[in-house]
C-alpha positions in Angstrom: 0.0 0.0 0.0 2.6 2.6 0.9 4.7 2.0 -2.1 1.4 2.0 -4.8 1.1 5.8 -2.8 4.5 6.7 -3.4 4.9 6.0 -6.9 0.5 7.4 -7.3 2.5 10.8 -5.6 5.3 10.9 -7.5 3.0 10.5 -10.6 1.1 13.3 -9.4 4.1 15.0 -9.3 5.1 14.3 -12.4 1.7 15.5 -14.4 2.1 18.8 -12.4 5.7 19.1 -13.2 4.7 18.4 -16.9 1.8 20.6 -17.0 2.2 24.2 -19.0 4.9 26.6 -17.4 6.5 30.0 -17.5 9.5 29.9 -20.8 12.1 30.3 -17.7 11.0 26.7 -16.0 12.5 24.0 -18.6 10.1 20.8 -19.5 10.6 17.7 -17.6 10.9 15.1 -19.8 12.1 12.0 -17.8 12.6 11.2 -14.3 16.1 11.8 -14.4 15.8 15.2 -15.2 13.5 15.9 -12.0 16.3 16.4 -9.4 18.5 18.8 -12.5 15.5 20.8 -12.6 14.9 21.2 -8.6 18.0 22.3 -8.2 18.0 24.7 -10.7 15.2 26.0 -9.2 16.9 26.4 -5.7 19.8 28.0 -7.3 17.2 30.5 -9.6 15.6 31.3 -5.6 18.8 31.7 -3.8 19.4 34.2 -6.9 16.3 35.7 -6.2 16.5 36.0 -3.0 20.3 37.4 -2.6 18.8 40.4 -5.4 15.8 41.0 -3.0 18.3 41.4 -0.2 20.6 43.5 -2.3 17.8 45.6 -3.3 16.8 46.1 0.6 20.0 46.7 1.5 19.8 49.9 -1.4 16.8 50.7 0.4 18.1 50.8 4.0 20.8 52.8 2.6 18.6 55.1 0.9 16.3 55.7 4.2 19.1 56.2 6.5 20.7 59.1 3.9 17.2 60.1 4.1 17.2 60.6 8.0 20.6 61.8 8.1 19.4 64.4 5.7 16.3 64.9 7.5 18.7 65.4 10.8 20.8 68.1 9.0 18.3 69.9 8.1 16.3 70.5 11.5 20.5 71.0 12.8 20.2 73.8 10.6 16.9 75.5 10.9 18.3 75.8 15.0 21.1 78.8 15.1 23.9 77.1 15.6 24.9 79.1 18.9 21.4 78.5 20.3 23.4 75.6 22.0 26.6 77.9 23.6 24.1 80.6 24.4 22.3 78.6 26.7 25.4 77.3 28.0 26.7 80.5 28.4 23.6 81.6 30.6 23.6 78.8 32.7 27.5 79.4 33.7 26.6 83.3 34.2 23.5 81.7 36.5 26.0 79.5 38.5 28.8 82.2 38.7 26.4 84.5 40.7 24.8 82.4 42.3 28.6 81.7 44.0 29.1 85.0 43.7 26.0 86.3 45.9 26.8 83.1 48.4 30.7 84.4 49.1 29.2 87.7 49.3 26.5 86.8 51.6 29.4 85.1 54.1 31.9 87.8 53.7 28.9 90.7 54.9 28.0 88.0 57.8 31.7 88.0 58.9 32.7 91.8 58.6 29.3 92.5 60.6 30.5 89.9 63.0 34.1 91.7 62.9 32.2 95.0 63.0 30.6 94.3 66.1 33.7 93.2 67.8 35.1 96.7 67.4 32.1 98.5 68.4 33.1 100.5 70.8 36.0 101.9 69.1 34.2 102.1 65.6 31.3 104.2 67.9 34.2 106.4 69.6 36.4 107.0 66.5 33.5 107.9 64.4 31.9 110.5 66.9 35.3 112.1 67.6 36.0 112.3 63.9 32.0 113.8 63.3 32.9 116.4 65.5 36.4 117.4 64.2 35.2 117.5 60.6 32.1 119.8 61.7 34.7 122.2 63.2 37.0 122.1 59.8 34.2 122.7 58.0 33.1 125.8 59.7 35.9 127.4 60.4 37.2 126.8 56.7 33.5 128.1 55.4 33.3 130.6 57.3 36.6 132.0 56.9 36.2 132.2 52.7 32.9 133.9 53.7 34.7 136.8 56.1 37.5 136.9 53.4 35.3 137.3 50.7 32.9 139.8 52.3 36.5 141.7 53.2 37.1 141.7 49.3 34.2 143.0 48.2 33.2 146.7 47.3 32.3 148.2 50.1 34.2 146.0 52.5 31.9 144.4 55.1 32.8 143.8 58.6 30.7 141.6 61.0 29.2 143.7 63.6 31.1 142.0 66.3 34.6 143.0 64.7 33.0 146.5 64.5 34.4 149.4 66.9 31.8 151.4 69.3 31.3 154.7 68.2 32.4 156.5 71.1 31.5 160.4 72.1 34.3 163.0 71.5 36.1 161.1 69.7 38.5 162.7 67.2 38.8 161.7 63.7 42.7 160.4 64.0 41.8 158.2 66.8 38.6 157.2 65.2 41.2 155.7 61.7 43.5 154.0 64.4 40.0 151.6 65.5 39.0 151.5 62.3 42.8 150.0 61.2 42.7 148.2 64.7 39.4 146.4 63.7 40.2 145.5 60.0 43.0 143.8 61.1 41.5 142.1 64.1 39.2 141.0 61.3 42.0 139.5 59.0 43.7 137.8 62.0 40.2 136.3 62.7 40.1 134.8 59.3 43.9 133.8 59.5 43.3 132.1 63.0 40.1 130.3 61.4 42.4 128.9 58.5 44.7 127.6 60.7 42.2 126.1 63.2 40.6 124.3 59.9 44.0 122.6 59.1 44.3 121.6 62.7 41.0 119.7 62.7 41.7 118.8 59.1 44.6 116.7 60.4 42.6 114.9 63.5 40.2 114.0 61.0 43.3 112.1 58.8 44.5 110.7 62.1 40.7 109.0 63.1 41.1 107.7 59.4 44.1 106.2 60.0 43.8 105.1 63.4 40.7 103.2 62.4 42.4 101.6 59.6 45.0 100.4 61.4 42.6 98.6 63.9 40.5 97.1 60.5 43.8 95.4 59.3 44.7 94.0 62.7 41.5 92.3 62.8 40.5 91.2 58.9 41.7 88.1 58.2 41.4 88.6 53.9 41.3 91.7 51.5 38.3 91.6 50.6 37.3 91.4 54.6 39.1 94.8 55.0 37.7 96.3 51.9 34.3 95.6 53.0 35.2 97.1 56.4 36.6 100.1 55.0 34.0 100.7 52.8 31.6 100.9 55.6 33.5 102.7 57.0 33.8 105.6 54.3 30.1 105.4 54.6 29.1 106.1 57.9 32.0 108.8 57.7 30.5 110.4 54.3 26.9 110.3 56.0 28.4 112.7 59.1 30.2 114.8 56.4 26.2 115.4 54.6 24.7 116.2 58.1 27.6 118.6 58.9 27.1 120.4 55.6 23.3 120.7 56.7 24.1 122.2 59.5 26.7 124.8 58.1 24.2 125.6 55.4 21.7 126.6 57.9 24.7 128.7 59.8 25.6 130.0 56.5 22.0 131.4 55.8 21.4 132.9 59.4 25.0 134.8 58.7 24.3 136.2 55.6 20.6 136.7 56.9 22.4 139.5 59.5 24.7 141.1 56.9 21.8 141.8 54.5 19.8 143.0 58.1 23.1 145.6 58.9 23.4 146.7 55.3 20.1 147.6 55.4 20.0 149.5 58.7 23.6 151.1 58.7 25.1 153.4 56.8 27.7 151.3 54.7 30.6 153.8 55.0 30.4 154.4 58.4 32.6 151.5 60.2 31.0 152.3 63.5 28.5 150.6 65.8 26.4 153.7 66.3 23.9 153.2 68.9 22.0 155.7 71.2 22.5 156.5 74.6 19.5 154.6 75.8 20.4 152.2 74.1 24.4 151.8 75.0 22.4 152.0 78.7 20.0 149.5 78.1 23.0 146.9 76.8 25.2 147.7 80.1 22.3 146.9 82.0 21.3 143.5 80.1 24.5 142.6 80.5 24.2 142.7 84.2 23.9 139.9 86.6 20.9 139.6 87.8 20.4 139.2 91.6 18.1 136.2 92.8 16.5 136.8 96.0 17.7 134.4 99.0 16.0 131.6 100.1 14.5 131.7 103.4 16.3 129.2 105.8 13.2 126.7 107.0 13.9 126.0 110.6 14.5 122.3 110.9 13.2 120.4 114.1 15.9 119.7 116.9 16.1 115.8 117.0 14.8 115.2 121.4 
C-alpha cells in the first residue's frame, strides 16, 4: 500500500511538473531530469533571494541618507549658537549664584568683625564727626569773612566793629578803624589755621581706624568691605555737617543783609544811642536772685 502511494504521488508529481509553465522553467521530460530541474530552481531562488536582499540593503541605505538628511536639516533650521548661548547663561546663572553666596558670608563675617570693634568704631566715628564739623566751619566761614572783606564796600561783622564813642577825634577814630580791620584778618587767618588743625585729627581718626581694620581682617576683601563701611558712615556725618553749616551759612548772611540795610555802609562804626548803650550795660548785668529763706529744721529730742 505505501509504495502504490509513493509512486501514485510521485506521478502526481510528475503531471504537475509536466503541465504548462513560465519559458524560464524547462520541461521535464524524464525522471532523471527531475532532481536537475529542482536544483535549478533552488539555485534560480537563492538568486532571487540574494537580489531581494541587495535591493533592501539599497533601500536601508537610501532611508538612512534620508534621516541623516532629515537630521541636518532640522540641525540647521536651530542657530547654531542657540546651544553655547544657553550654556553660556547657565555658567553666568551659576557664577552669581557663587558670587551672591561668598558675598552673603563675607557681609556676615565683617558684621561679626564690626561688632567686635564696636566700641572703638562708635568712639572713632563721633570724635571724627565732630572734628570735621569744626573744619568745615571754620574753613567756610573764613572764605565767607574773606570774601565779604574783598568785596566793594568792604563788610565787617558787627562783632569785629568798633563802638562809636563820644568825642572822639577823627585820627583816633582811623586807628579803630585799622585796629578792627586787622583784628578781622587775623580772625580769618586764626580760622584757617584752626581748619588745618581739625583737618589733620580728622586724617588721624582715618588712620587710626584703619589700622585697627587690618589688625582684625583676616582677607582683603574682609578689609575692603570694612573700609568701605566705614567711608560710609563717615560720608553720611560729612552730609549732616554740611546741613548744619548751610543753615549757619543762611542765618550769617541773613544778619549782613539786616546791617546793610540798617547802617550806613561807609560808616565802620556801631552807632547806637545813649538809651540804648544803657539799656546793653544793664542786660549785660547779673541779675540778683533773692535768698531763700532758711526753713527751721526740728531739733532731733
Amino acid at each position: 500500500m505505501g509504495s502504490r502511494r509513493g509512486k501514485k504521488d510521485l506521478t502526481t508529481n510528475i503531471k504537475d511538473a509536466e503541465s504548462p509553465r513560465t519559458p524560464t522553467q524547462p520541461k521535464i521530460k524524464t525522471r532523471e531530469d527531475l532532481p536537475s530541474i529542482v536544483l535549478q530552481s533552488i539555485n534560480e531562488f537563492i538568486m532571487e533571494m540574494q537580489g531581494l536582499k541587495s535591493q533592501i540593503s539599497d533601500l536601508d541605505c537610501k532611508i538612512e541618507d534620508k534621516f541623516a538628511k532629515l537630521a541636518s536639516l532640522i540641525h540647521a533650521e536651530e542657530p547654531p549658537t542657540a546651544n553655547l548661548e544657553l550654556n553660556q547663561q547657565i555658567s553666568e546663572l551659576n557664577d552669581r549664584l557663587l558670587r551672591d553666596k561668598r558675598d552673603n558670608l563675607l557681609k556676615e563675617k565683617c558684621n561679626r568683625l564690626k561688632h567686635k570693634i564696636s566700641m572703638t568704631w562708635r568712639d572713632t566715628l563721633n570724635k571724627r564727626k565732630q572734628a570735621y564739623l569744626n573744619h568745615l566751619k571754620n574753613k567756610s566761614k573764613a572764605d565767607l569773612y574773606e570774601e565779604w572783606l574783598t568785596s566793594t564796600p568792604n563788610y565787617i561783622p558787627l562783632k569785629f566793629r568798633p563802638k562809636a564813642i563820644i568825642g572822639n577825634n577823627q585820627r583816633v577814630a582811623e586807628l579803630r578803624i585799622a585796629e578792627a580791620m586787622s583784628s578781622y584778618r587775623t580772625a580769618v587767618q586764626t580760622l584757617r589755621v584752626y581748619a588745618e588743625t581739625h583737618q589733620e585729627r580728622c586724617s588721624f581718626f582715618d588712620s587710626l581706624m584703619a589700622d585697627c581694620i587690618d589688625k582684625i581682617s583676616e582677607s582683603d576683601d574682609e578689609r575692603n568691605l570694612l573700609k568701605e563701611r566705614w567711608e560710609a558712615d563717615v560720608h553720611n556725618n560729612e552730609v549732616i555737617s554740611l546741613q548744619k553749616w548751610e543753615k549757619n551759612r543762611n542765618f550769617l548772611i541773613s544778619k549782613k543783609k539786616e546791617s546793610e540795610e540798617s547802617a550806613d555802609p561807609n560808616n565802620m562804626f556801631v552807632t547806637k544811642t545813649w538809651d540804648e548803650q544803657i539799656a546793653e550795660k544793664s542786660s549785660k548785668k547779673k541779675t540778683k536772685f533773692p535768698k531763700k529763706k532758711k526753713v527751721p529744721t526740728a531739733t532731733l529730742r
